[in-house]
Each structure stands twice: as structure tokens, then as C-alpha cells.
PyMOL Python script that loads the backbone (N, CA, C, O; Angstrom):
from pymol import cmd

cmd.read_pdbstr("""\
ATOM      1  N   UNK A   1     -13.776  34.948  22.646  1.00  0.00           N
ATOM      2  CA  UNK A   1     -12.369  34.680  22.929  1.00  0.00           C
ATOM      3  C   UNK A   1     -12.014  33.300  22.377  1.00  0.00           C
ATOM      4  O   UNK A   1     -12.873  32.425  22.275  1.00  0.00           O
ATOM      5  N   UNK A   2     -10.822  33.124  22.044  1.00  0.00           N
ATOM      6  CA  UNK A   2     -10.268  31.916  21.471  1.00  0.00           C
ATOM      7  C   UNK A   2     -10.122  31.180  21.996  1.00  0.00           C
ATOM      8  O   UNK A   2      -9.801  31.508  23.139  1.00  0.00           O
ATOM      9  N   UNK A   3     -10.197  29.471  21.734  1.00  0.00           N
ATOM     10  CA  UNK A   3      -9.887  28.174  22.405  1.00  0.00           C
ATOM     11  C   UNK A   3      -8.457  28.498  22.989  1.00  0.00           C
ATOM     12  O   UNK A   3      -7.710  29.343  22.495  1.00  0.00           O
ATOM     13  N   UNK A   4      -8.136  27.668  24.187  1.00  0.00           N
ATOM     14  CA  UNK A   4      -6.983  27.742  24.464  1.00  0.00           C
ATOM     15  C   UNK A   4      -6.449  26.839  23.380  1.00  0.00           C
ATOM     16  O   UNK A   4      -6.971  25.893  22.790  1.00  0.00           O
ATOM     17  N   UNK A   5      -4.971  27.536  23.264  1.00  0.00           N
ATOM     18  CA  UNK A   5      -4.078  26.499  22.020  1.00  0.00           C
ATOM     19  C   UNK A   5      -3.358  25.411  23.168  1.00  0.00           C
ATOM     20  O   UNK A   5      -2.804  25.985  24.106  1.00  0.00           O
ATOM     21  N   UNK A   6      -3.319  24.078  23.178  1.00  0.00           N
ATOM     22  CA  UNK A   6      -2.339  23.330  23.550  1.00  0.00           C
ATOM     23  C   UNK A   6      -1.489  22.194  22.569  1.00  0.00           C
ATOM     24  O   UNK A   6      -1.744  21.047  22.202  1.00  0.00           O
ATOM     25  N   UNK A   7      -0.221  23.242  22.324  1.00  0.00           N
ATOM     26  CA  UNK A   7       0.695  22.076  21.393  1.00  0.00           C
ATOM     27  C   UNK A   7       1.288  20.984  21.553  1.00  0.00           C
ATOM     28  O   UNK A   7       1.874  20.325  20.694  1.00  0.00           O
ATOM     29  N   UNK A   8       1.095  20.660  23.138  1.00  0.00           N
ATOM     30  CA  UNK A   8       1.894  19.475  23.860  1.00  0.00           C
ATOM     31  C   UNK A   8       0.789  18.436  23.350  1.00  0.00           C
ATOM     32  O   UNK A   8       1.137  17.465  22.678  1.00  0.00           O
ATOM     33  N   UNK A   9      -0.528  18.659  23.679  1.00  0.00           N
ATOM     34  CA  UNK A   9      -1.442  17.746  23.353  1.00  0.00           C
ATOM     35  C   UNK A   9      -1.431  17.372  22.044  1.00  0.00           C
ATOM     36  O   UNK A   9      -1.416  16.201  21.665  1.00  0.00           O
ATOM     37  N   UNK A  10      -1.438  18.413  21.282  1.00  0.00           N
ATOM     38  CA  UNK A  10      -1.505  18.054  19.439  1.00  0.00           C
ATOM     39  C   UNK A  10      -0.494  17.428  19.377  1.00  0.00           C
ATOM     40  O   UNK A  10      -0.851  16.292  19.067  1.00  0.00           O
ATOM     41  N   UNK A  11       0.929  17.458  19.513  1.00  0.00           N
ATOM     42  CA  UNK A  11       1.655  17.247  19.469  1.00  0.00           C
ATOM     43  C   UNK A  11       1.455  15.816  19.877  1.00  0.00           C
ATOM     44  O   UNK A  11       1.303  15.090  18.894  1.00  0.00           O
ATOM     45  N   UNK A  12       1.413  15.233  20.954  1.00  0.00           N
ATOM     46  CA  UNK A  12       1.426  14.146  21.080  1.00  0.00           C
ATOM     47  C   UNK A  12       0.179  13.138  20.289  1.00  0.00           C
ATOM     48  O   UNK A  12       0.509  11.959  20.164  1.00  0.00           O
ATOM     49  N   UNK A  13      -0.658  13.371  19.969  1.00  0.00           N
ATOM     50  CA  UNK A  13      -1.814  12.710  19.279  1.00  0.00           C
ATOM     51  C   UNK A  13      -1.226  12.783  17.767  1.00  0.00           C
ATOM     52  O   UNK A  13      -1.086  11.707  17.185  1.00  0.00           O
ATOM     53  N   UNK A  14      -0.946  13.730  17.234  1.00  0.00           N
ATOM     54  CA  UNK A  14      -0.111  13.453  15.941  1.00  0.00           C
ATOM     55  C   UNK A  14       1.064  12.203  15.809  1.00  0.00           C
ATOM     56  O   UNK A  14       1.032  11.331  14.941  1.00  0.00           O
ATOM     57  N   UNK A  15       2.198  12.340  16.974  1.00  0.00           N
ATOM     58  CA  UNK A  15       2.665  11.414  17.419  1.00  0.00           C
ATOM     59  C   UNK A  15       2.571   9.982  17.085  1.00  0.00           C
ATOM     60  O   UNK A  15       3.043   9.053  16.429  1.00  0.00           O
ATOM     61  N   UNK A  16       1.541  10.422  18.059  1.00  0.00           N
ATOM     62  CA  UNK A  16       1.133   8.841  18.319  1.00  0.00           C
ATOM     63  C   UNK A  16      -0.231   8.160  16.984  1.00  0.00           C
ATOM     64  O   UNK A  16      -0.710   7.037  16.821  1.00  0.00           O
ATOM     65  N   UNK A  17      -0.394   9.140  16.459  1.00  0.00           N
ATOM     66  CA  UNK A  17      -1.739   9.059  14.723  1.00  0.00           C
ATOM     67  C   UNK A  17      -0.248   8.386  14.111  1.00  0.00           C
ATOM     68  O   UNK A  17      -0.135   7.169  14.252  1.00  0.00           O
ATOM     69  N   UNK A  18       0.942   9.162  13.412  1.00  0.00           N
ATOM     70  CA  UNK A  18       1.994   8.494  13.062  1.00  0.00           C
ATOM     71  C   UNK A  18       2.035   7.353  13.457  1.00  0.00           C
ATOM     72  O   UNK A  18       1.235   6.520  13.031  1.00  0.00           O
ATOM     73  N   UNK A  19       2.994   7.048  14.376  1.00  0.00           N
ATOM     74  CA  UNK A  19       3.096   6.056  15.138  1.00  0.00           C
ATOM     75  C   UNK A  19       2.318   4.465  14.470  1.00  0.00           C
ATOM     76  O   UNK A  19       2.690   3.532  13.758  1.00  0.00           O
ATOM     77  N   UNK A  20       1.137   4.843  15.158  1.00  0.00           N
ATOM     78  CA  UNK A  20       0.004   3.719  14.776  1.00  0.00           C
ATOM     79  C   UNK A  20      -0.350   3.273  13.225  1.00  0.00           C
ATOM     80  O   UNK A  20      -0.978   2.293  12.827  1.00  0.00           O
ATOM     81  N   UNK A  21       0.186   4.186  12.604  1.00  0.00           N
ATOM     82  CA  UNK A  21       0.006   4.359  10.780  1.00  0.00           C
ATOM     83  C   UNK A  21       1.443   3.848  10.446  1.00  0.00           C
ATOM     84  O   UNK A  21       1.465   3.410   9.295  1.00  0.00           O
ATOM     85  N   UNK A  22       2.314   3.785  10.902  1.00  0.00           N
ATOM     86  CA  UNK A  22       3.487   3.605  10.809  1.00  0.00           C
ATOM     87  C   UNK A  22       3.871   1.798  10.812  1.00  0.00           C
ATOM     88  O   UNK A  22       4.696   1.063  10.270  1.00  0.00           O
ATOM     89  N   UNK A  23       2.743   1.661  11.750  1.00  0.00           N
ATOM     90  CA  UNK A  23       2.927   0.103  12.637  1.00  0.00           C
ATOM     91  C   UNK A  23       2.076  -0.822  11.985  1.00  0.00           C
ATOM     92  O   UNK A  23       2.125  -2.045  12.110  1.00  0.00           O
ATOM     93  N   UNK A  24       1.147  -0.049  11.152  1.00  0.00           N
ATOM     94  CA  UNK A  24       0.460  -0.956  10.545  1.00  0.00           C
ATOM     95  C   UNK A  24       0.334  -0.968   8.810  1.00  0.00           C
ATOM     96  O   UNK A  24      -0.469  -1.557   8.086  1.00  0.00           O
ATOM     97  N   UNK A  25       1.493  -0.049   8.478  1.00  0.00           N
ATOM     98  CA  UNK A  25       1.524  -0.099   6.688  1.00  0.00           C
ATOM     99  C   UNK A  25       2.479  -1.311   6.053  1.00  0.00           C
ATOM    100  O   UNK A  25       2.451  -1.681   4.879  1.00  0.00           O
ATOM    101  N   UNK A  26       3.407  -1.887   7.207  1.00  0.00           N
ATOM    102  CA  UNK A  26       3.570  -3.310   6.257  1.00  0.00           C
ATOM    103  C   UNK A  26       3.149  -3.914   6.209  1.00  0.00           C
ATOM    104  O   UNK A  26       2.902  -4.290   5.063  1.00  0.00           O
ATOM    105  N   UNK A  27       2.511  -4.800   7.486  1.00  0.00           N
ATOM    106  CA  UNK A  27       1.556  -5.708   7.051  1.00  0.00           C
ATOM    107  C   UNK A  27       0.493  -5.226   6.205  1.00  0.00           C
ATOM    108  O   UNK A  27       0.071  -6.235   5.640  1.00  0.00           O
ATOM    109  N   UNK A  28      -0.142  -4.264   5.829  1.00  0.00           N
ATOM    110  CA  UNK A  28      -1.067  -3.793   4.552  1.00  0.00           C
ATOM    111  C   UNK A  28       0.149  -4.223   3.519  1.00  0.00           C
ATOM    112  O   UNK A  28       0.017  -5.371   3.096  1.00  0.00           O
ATOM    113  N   UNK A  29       1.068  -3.659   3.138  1.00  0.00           N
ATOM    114  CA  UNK A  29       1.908  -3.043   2.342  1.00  0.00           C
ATOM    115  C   UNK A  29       1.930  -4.800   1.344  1.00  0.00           C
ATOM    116  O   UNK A  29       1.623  -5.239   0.236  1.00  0.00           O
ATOM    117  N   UNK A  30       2.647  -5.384   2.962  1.00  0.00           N
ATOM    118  CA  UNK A  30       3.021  -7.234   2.394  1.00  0.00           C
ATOM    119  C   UNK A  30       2.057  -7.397   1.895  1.00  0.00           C
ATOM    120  O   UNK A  30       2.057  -7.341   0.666  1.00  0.00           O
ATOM    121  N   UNK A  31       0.700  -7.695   2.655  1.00  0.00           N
ATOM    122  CA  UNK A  31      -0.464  -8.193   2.002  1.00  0.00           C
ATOM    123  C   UNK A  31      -1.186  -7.798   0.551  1.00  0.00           C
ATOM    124  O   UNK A  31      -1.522  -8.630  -0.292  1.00  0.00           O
ATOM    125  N   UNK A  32      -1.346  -6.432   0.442  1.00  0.00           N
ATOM    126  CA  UNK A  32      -1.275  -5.992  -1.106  1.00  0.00           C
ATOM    127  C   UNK A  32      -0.153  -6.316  -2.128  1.00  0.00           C
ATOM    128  O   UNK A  32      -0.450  -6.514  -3.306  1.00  0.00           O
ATOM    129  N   UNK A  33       0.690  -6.353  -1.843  1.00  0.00           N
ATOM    130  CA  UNK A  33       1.802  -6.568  -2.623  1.00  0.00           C
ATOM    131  C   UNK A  33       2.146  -8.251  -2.870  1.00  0.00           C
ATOM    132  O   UNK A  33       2.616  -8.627  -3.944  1.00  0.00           O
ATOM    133  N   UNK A  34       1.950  -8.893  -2.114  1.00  0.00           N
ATOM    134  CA  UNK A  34       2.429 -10.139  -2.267  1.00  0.00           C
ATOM    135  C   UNK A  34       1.311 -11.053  -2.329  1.00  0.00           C
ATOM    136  O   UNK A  34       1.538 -12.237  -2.080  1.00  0.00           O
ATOM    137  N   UNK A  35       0.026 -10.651  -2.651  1.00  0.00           N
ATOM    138  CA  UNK A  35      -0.828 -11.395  -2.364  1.00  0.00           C
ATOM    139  C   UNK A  35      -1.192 -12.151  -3.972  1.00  0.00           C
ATOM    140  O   UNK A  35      -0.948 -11.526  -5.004  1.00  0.00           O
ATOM    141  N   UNK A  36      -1.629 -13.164  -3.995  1.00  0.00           N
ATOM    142  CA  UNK A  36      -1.496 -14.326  -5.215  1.00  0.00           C
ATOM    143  C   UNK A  36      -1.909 -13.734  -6.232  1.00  0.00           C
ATOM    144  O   UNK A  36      -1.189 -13.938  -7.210  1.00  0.00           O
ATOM    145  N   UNK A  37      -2.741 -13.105  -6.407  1.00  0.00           N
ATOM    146  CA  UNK A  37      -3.628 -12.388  -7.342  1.00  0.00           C
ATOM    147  C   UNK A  37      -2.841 -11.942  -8.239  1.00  0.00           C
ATOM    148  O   UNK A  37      -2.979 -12.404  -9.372  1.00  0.00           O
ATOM    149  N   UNK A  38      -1.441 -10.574  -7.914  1.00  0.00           N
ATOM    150  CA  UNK A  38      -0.856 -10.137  -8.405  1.00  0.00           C
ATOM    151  C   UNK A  38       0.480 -11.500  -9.612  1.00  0.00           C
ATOM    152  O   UNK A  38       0.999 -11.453 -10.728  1.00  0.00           O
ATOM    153  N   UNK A  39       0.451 -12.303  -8.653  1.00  0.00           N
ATOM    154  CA  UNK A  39       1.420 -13.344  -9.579  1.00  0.00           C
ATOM    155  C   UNK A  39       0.502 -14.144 -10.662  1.00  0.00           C
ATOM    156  O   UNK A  39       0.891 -14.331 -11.814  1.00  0.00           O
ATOM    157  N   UNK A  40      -0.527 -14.516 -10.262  1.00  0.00           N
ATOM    158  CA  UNK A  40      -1.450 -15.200 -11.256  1.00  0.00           C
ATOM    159  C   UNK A  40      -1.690 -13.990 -12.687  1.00  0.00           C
ATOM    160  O   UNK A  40      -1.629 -14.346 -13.864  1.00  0.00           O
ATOM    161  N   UNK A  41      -1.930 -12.716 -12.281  1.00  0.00           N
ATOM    162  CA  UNK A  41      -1.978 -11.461 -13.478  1.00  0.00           C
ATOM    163  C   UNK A  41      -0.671 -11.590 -14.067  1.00  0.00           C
ATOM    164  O   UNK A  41      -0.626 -11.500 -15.294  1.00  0.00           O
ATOM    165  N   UNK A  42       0.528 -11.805 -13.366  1.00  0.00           N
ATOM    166  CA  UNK A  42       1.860 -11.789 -14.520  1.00  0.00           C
ATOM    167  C   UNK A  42       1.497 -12.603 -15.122  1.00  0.00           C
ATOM    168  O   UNK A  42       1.063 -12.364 -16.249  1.00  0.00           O
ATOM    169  N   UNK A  43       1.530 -13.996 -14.575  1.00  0.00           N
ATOM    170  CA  UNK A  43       1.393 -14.982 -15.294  1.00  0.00           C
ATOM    171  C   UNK A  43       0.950 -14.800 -16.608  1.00  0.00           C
ATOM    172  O   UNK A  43       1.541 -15.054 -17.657  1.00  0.00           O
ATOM    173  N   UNK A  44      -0.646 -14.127 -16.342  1.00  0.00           N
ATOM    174  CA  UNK A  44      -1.726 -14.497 -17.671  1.00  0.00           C
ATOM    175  C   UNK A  44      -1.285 -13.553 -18.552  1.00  0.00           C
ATOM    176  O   UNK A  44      -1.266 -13.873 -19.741  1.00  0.00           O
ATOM    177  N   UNK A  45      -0.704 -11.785 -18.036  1.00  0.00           N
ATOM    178  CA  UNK A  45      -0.110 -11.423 -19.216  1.00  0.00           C
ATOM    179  C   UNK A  45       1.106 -11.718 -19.558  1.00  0.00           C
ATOM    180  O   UNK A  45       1.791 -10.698 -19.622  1.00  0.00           O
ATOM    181  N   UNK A  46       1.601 -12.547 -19.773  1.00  0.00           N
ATOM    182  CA  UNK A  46       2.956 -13.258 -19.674  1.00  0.00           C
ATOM    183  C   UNK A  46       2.751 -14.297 -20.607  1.00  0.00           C
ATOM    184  O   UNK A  46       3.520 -14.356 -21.566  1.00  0.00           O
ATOM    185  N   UNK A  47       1.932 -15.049 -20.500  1.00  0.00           N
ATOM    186  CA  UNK A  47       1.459 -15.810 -21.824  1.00  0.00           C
ATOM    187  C   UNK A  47       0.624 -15.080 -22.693  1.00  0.00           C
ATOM    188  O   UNK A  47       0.620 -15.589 -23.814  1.00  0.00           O
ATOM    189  N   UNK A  48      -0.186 -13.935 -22.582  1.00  0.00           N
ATOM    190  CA  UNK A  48      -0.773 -13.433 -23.542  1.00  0.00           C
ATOM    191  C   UNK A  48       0.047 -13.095 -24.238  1.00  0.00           C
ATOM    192  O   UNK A  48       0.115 -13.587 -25.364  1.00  0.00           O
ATOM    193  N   UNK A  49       1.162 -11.920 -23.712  1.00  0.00           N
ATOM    194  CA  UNK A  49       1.908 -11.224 -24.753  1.00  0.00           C
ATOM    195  C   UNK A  49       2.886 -12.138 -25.358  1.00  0.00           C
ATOM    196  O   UNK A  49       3.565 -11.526 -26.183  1.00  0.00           O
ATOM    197  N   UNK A  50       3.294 -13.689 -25.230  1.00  0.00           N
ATOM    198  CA  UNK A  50       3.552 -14.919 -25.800  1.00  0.00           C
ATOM    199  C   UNK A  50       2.798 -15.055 -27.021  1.00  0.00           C
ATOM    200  O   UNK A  50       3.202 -14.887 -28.171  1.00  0.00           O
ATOM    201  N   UNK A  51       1.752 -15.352 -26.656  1.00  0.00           N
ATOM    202  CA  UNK A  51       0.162 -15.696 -27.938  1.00  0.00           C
ATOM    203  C   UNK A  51       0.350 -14.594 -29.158  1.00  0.00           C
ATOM    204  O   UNK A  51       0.334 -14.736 -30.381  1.00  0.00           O
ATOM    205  N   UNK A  52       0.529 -13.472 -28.339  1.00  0.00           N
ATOM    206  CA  UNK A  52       0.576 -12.312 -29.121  1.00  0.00           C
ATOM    207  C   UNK A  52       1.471 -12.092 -30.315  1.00  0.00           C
ATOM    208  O   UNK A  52       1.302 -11.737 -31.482  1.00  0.00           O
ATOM    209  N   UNK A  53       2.758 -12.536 -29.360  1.00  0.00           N
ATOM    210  CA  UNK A  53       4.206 -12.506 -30.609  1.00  0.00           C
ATOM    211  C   UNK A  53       4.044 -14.091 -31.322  1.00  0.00           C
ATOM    212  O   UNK A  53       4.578 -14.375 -32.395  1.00  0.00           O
ATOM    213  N   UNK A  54       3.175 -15.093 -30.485  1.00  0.00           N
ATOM    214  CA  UNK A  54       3.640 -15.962 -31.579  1.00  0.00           C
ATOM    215  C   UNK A  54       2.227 -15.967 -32.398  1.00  0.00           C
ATOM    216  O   UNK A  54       1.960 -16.956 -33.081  1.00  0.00           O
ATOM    217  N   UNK A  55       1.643 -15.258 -32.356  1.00  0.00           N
ATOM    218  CA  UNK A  55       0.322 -15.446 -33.311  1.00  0.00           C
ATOM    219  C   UNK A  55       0.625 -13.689 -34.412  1.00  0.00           C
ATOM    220  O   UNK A  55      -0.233 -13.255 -35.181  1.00  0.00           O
ATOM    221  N   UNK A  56       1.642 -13.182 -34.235  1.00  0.00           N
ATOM    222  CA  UNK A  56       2.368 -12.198 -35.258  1.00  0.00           C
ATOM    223  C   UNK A  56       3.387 -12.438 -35.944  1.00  0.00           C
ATOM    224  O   UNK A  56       3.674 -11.686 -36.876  1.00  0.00           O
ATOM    225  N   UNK A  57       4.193 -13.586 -35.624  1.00  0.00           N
ATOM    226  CA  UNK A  57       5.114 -14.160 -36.400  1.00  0.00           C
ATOM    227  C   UNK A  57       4.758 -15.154 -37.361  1.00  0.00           C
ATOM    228  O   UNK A  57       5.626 -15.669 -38.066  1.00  0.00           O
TER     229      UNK A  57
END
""", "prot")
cmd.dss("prot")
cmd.show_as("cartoon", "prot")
cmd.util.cbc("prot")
cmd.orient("prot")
């Protein structure tokens, strides 16, 4: 015979799985995104592709 189904329970643990994933993707989100690393990489390709056009002209 089959498990009993309870959707109130799933239901709420999904909920609350959301919830908790919800509460914690900006601070990930900020921290990946704004973290120095990413500005120091513009930077360097930013003068490369500089070097680039002025070492083709």
C-alpha cells in the first residue's frame, strides 16, 4: 500500500526551501557581482584592447 500523500506538509517545506533561497540570493548575488575582481578584469581588458588598437594603428 502507498505512503500516505500529505500536501499541506510538502507544501509548506517547499515554502519555506523558497523562502530561505530567496533570502539569501542577494547577498550571494551582491557579492559575486560586485566583488573587485570583476572591476580589476575590465580594467586589464580595457587597456589590452587599447594596446591592441594602438599597436594596429
Amino acid at each position: 500500500m502507498p505512503h500516505r500523500s500529505q500536501p499541506m506538509t510538502a507544501l509548506l517545506v517547499f515554502t519555506g526551501v523558497n523562502l530561505a533561497l530567496f533570502n539569501t540570493i542577494s547577498p550571494v548575488y551582491d557579492f559575486v557581482c560586485f566583488h573587485p575582481y570583476w572591476e580589476r578584469r575590465r580594467e586589464r581588458r580595457r587597456k589590452e584592447r587599447e594596446a591592441a588598437l594602438a599597436k594596429g594603428s
